[in-house]
C-alpha positions in Angstrom: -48.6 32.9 -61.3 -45.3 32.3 -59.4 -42.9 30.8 -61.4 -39.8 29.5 -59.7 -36.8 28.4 -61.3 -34.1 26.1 -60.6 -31.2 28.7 -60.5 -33.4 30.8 -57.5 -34.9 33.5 -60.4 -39.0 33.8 -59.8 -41.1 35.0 -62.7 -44.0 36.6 -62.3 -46.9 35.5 -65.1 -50.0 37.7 -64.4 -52.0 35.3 -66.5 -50.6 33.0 -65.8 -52.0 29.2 -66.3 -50.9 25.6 -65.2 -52.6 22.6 -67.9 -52.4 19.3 -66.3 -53.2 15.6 -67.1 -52.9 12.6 -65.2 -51.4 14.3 -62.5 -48.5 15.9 -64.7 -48.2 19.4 -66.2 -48.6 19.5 -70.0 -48.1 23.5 -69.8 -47.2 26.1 -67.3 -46.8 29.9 -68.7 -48.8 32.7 -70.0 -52.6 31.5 -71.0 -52.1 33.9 -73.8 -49.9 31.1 -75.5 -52.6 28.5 -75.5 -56.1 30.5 -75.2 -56.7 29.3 -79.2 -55.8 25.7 -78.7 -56.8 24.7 -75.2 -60.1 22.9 -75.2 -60.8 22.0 -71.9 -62.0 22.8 -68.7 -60.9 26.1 -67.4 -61.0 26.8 -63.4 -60.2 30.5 -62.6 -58.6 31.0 -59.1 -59.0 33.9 -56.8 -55.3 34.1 -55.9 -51.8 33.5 -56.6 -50.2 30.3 -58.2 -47.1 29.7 -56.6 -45.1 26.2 -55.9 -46.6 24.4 -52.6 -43.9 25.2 -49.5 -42.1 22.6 -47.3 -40.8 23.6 -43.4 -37.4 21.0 -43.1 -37.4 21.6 -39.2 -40.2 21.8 -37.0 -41.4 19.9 -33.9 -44.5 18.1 -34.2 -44.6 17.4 -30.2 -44.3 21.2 -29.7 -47.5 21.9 -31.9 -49.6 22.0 -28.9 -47.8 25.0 -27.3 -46.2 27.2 -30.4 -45.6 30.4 -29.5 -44.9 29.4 -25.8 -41.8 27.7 -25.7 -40.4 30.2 -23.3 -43.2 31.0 -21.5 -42.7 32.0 -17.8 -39.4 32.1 -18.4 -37.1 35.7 -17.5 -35.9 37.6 -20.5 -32.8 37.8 -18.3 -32.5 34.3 -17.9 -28.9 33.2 -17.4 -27.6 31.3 -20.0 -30.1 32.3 -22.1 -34.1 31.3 -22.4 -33.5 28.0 -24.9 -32.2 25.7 -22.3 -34.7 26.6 -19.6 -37.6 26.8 -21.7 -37.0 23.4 -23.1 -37.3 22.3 -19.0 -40.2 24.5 -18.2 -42.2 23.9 -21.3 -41.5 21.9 -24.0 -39.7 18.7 -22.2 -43.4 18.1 -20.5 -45.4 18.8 -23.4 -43.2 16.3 -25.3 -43.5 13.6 -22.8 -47.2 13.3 -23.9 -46.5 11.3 -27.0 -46.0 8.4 -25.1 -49.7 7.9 -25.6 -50.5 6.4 -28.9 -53.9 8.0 -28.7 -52.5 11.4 -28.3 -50.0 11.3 -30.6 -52.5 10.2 -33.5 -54.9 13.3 -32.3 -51.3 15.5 -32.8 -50.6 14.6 -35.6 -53.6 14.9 -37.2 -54.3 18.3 -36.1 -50.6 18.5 -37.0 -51.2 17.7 -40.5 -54.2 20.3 -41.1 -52.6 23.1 -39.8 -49.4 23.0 -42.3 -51.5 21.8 -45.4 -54.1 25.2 -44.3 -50.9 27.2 -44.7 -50.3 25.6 -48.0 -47.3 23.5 -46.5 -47.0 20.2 -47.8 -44.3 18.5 -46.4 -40.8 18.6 -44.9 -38.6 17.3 -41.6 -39.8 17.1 -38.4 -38.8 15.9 -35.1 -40.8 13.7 -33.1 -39.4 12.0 -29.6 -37.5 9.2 -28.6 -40.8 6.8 -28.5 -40.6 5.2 -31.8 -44.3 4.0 -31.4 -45.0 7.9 -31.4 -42.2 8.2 -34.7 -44.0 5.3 -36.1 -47.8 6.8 -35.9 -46.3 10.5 -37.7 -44.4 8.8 -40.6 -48.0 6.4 -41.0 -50.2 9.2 -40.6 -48.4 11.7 -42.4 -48.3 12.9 -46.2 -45.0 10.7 -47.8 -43.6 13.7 -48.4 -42.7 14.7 -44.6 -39.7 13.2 -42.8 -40.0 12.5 -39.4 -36.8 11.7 -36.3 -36.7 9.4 -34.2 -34.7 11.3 -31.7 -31.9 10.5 -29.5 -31.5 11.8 -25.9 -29.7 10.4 -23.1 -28.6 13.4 -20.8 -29.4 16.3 -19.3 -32.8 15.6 -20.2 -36.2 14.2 -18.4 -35.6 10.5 -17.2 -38.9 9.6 -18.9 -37.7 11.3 -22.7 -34.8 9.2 -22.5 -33.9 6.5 -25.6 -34.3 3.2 -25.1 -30.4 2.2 -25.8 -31.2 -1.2 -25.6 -33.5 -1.5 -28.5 -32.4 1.6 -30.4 -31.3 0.0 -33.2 -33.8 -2.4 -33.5 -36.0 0.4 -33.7 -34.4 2.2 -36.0 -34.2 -0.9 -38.8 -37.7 -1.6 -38.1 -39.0 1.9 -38.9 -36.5 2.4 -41.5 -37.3 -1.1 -43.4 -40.8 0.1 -43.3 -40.2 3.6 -44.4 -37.1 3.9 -45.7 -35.3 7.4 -45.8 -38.4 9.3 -44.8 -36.7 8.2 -41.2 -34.4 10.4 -39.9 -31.7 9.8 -37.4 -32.3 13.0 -35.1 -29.7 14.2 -32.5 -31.2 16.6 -30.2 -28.9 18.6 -29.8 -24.9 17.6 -28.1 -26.5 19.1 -24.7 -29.0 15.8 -24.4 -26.8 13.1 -26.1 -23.5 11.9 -25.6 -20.8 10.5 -27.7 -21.4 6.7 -28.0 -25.4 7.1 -28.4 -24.5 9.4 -31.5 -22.2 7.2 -32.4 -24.2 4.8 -32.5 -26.8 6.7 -34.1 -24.2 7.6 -37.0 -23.3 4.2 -37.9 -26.9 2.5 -38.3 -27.5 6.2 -40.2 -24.5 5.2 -42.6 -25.4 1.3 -42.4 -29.0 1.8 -43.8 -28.2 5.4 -45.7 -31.1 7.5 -43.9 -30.3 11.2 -43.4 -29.5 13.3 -39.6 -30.6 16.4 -38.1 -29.6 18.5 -35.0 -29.7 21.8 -34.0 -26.1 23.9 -33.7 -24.9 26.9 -32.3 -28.2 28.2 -31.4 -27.6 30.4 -28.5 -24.0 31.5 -26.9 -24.8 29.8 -23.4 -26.0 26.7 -25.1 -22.6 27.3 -27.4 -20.3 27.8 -24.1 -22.0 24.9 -22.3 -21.0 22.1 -25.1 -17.9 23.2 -25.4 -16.3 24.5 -22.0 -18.4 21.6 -20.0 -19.6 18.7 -22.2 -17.1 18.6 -24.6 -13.8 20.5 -23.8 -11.7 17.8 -25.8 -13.5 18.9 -29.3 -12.2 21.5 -31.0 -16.1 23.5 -31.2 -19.7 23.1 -31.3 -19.5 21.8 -35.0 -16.5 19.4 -34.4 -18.9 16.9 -31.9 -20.8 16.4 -34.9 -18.6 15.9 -37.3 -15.8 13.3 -35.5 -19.0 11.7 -34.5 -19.8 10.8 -37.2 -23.3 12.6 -38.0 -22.5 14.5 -40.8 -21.1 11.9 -42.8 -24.6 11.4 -43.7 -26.7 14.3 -45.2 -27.6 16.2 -42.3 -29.8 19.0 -41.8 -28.7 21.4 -39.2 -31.0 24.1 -37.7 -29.6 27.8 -36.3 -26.1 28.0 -37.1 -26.1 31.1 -35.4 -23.1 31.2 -33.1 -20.7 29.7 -35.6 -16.9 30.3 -35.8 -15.0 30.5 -39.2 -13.9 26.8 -38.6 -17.4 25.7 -38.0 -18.7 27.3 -41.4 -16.0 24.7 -42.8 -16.8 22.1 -41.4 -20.5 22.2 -42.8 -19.3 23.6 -46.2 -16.6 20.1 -46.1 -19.4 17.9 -45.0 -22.4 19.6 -47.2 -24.8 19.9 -44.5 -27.6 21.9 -45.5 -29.1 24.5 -43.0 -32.6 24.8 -41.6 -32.7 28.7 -41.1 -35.8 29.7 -38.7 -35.6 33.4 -38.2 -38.9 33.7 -35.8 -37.6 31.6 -33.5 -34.1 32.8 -33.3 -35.5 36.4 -32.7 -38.1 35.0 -30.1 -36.1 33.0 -28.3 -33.9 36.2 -28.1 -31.0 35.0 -30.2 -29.1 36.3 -32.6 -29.3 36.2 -36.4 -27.7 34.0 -38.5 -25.2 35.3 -41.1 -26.8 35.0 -44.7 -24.0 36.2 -46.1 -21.5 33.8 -44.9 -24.2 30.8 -45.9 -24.6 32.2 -49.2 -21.2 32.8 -49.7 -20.0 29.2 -49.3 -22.6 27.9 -51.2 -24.1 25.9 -48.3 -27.6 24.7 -49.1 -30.4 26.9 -46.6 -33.9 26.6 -46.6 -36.4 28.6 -44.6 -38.3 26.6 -41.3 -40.3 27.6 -38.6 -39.0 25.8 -35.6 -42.4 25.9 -34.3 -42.9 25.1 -31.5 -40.8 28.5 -30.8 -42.4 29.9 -33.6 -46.1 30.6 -33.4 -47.2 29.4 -36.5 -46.7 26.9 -39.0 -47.0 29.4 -41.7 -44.5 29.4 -44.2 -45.0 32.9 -45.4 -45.1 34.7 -42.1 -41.6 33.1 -41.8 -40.5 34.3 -45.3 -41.9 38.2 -43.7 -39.7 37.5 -40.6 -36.5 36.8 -43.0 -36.9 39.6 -44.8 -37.6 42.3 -41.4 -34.7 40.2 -39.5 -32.2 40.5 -42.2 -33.4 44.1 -43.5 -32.6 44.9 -39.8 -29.0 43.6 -40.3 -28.8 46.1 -43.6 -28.3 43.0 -45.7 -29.5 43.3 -49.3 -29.1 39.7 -49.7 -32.5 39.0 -48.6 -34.9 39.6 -51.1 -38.7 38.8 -51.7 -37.3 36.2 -54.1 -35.0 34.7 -52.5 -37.8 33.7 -49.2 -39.8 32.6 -52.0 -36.9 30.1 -53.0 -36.2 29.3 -49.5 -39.3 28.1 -48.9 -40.5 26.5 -51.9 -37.9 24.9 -54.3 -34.6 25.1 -51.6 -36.2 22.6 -49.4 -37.7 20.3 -52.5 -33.8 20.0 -53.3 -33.1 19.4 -49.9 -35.1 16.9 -49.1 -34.7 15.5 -52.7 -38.7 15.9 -53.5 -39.6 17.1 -56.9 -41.5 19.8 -56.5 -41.3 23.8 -56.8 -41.0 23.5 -60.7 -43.5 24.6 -62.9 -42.4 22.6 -66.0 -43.5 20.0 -68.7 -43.5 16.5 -67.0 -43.2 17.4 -63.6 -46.2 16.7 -61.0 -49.2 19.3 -60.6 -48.0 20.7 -57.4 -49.4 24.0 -56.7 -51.4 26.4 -54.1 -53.0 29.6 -54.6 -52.6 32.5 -52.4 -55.1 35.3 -51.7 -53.2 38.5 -51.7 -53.7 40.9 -49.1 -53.4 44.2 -52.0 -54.4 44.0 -55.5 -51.8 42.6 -58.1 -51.6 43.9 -61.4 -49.7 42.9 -64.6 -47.0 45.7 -64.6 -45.7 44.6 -61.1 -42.1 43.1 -60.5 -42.5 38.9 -59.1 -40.8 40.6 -55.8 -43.6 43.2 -55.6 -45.9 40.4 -55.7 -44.4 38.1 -53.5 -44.4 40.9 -51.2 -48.5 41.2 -51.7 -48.5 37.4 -50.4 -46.9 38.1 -47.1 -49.0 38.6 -44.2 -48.3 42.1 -42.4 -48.0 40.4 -38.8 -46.0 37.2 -38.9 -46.9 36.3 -35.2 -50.5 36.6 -36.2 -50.9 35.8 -39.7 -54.4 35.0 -41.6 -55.8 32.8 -43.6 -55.0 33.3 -46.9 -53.9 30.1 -48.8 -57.4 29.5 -50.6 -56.6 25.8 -52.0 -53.7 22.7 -52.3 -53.2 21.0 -55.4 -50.8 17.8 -55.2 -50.1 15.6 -58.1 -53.3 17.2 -59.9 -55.8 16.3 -56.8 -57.4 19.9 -55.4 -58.4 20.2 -52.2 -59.8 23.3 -51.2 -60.0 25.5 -47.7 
């Protein structure tokens, strides 16, 4: 067994044991401590215990084609590949969720995927169609968060947001699902000033979170600020004096950032959604760990998908660690992508889960390992024995999903 801990230490229990009732854990630790006394049922598993994993930024719309977001589209592209692949590929793939009946289909096969790689919840973005917002945050586990997004330039005519029953729409989903409703600005290249603005009051009115994406590439980065927005100060200033961070806000990339911008998310306490497989296969750079670390800004693990290929929570914990072993950083350890991925994003997205303790809910998966584990190895030498070899091609190796003490099996 895994055992993660609140302050980012992971604790390795060879046999280990999880004792639950109701739903709750009565007892999480070494079966040695309760092998005399314990009279129930036992069910041995075939892998690893370890906390259940969440992805806080990932496109549900883009499912369909992960892996090809930039297909067809020149390594040498000017301006770099995000902007045109979002034209080329994803833009038309998102326009599908107009249809009600396609969007249930996609989310549902949606749904399977993430839970088959033991990932049980998170943020996502949907489109600006808040029927097709509506249909993920019904069809969906409670514990995923879904955008309604806002777009209202350089952008398809047909993935435009309705501005003239925007906020209706948002109260309506938010009255009927609360904060699992997430204001979602694109990105400053597709929305302008008074939509966000708009979209960061009725966020502040009915206390629901935000999420964009910032600083991803450098053309995206010189093409806010030289062209769209040569009056802000940077990238990170458009969100801020709009208002969107005055709500918590989760913020993907944060790759191109300038000392003033890490301030102005440390200030505001945005956390960060750090997606390593599809920064390096979009062909951007990486993000700097240590500057996030150092200012304490809150940073969970994601996949981006659909850049990424999979929705597989440990293939992107192997991409953190080869990116950032790449960069000579020794900041990135086997631990730490098992905190990023499990308990970092619980506190995030303010779910309690990631904790084996006393009281807390039965929340666990186990994890086929792809080389034996024995007693005598360290939690990061098992934690590495989780992660697939290939994280563009992972398999199949989360063998069940427990949530609130109900087992499913795959």
């Amino acid at each position: 067994m895994l055992r993660v801990h609140e302050s980012g230490r992971v604790e390795f229990v060879f046999d280990g044991v999880i004792i639950s009732r109701g739903g709750v854990i009565d007892f999480a630790g070494s079966w040695d401590a309760v092998a005399n006394e314990y009279q129930g049922p036992v069910r041995t598993s075939a892998g690893v215990l370890m906390p259940p994993m969440l992805d806080i930024h990932t496109h549900i719309p883009q499912w369909p084609i992960r892996g090809r977001f930039v297909e067809g589209v020149p390594i040498d592209q000017p301006g770099g590949r995000l902007l045109e692949g979002l034209k080329r590929n994803v833009f038309p793939a998102e326009a599908k969720t107009i249809s009600d009946v396609y969007t249930r289909e996609l989310v549902s096969n949606f749904a399977a995927d993430t839970l088959r790689h033991g990932v049980v919840g998170g943020c996502t973005y949907l489109t600006p169609f808040a029927t097709a917002a509506q249909i993920a945050l019904r069809e969906l586990d409670p514990r995923w968060s879904v955008g309604l997004v806002m777009m209202n330039q350089n952008c398809p005519q047909n993935l435009r947001t309705d501005e003239e029953t925007f906020e209706v729409d948002v109260e309506h989903l938010a009255g009927e699902f609360g904060r699992r409703l997430v204001v979602t600005d694109r990105f400053a290249v597709a929305v302008d000033t008074p939509l966000r603005r708009r979209g960061s009051e009725i966020a502040r009115r009915l206390d629901l979170r935000t999420q964009t994406h910032l600083n991803e590439q450098v053309g995206e980065k010189g093409f806010v600020e030289q062209t769209l927005y040569p009056d802000y100060a940077n990238y990170a200033d458009v969100y801020a004096k709009d208002g969107l961070f005055d709500q918590p806000s989760i913020v993907a990339h944060c790759i191109e950032m300038t000392d003033s911008e890490w301030a102005i998310l440390q200030d505001k306490g945005c956390a960060i959604a750090h997606c390593p497989t599809s920064n390096l296969l979009l062909g951007s750079n990486v993000m700097r760990l240590d500057e996030v670390m150092g200012r304490g800004i809150a940073v969970a693990l994601a996949t981006d998908v659909g850049a990424s290929p999979t929705q597989s929570m440990l293939a992107e914990m192997r991409r953190f660690l080869q990116v950032h072993a790449a960069q000579f950083s020794t900041l990135a350890t086997p631990t730490l992508a098992m905190f990023l991925a499990t308990r970092a994003p619980a506190k995030i997205m303010g779910l309690d889960l990631g904790l084996f303790d006393s009281g807390r809910p039965a929340s666990f998966i186990e994890v086929a390992p792809i080389r034996p584990v024995t007693r005598d190895m360290t939690s990061a030498v098992v934690i590495e024995a989780l992660l697939p070899v290939d994280p563009d091609s992972p398999t199949q190796t989360v063998l069940c999903v427990t949530l609130d003490g109900v087992f499913r099996q795959f």
